[in-house]
C-alpha positions, 0 to 999 in steps of 0.5 A: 487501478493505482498509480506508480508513485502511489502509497496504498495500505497492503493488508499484508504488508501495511503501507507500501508504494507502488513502486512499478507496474510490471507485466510478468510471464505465468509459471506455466508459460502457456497463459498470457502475461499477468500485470503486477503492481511492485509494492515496496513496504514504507518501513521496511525497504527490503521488503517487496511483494508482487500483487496482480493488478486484477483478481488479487487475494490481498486487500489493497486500498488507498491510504486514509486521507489527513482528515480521516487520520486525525479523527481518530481518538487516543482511545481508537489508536490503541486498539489497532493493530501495528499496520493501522497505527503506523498508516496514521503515522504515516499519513499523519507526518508526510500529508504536506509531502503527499500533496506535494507529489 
């Protein structure tokens, strides 16, 4: 489970920040309330998804750490997509401010 706070990549989204943890009623009103992770996209702050906390589609997972990020050659970069690029971007320019939260 991830924090609030926490950056992660979104397969759908790229890289996001849990920006709150919020129980949410089911369109059919006889279930029970579902928790939702609130994601808000890094680059594009008008963009939120709603991704359930258990059994999501969509393929969360934590950022690549510094590390990771600066093994990865000219040659490699070039051949991933623009989500990918721009989490090595990001990891790459806040690691000092991530270590700091």
């Amino acid at each position: 489970m991830f924090e609030k706070k926490e950056y992660i990549y979104s397969e759908t989204m790229g890289v996001c920040k849990v920006a709150d943890i919020v129980k949410l009623s089911p369109n059919n009103r006889l279930g029970e309330p579902v928790w939702y992770y609130q994601l808000k996209s890094a680059f594009d702050k008008s963009k939120v998804a709603y991704i359930p906390v258990e059994n999501h589609q969509v393929s969360l997972r934590p950022l690549v750490t510094k590390e990771e990020a600066e093994g990865i050659s000219a040659e490699e970069a070039e051949k991933l997509d623009e989500k990918r690029k721009n989490e090595i971007r990001f990891v790459l320019e806040k690691a000092e401010d991530l270590k700091k939260k």
